[in-house]
N, C-alpha and C positions, 0 to 999 in steps of 0.2 A: 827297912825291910823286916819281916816278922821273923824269920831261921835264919838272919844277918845276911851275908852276899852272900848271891849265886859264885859257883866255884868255876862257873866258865866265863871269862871277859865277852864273848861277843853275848851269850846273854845276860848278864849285866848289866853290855853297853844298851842292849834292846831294853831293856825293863828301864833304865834311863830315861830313856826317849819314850818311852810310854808317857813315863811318869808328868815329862817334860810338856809333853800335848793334853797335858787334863786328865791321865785315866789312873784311876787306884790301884792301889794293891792291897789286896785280900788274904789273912791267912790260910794255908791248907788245911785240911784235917788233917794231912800224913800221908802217908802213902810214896807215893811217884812225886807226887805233884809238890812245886816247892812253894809257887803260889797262886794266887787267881786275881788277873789284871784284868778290874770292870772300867768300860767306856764313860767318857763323862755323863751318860744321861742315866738318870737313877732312876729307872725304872725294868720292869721286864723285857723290854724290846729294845735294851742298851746290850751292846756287844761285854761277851768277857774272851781271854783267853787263861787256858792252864799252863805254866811254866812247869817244865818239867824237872825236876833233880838231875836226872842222868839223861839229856837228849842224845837219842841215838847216833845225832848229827847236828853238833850246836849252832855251825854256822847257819844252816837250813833252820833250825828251830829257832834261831833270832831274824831269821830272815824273813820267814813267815810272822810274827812278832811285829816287825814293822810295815809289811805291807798289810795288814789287818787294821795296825793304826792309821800309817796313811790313806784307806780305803774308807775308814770308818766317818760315816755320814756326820756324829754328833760332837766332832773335837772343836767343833767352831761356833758350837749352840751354849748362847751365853743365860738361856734360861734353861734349866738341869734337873727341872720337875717332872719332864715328861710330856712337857705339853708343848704344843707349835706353836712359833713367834708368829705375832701380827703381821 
């Protein structure tokens, strides 16, 4: 991870399990944000989320976290150009 672990275990555990279904992690500028997890499809219309530093509510903010990736259409798309399988 780019600013080493998040200091709260349930996001952590969520950015795990990102990691673990195919989606990157990106570093922040700074700010709030600690980092920015893109969906496996590498393009514009692939999902990202921003991990926060200090979530207001970190259960809720890894919870959100994983149901974004479990939602997320392209964790199963083994071509990651952007384009649609045959």
């Amino acid at each position: 991870m780019p600013r080493g672990t998040h200091p709260k275990k349930e996001v952590r555990d969520a950015v795990e399990y990102a990691k673990e279904h195919g989606w990157r992690v990106a570093e922040a500028g700074g700010g709030h944000v600690f980092c920015t997890l893109l969906c496996p499809l590498k393009s514009r219309e692939g999902h990202r989320f921003f991990v926060h530093s200090t979530p207001q509510n970190p259960g809720n903010h890894a919870k959100r976290l994983k149901d974004l990736v479990d939602k997320c259409e392209h964790n199963d798309n083994q071509n990651q150009q952007g384009e649609e399988e045959p």
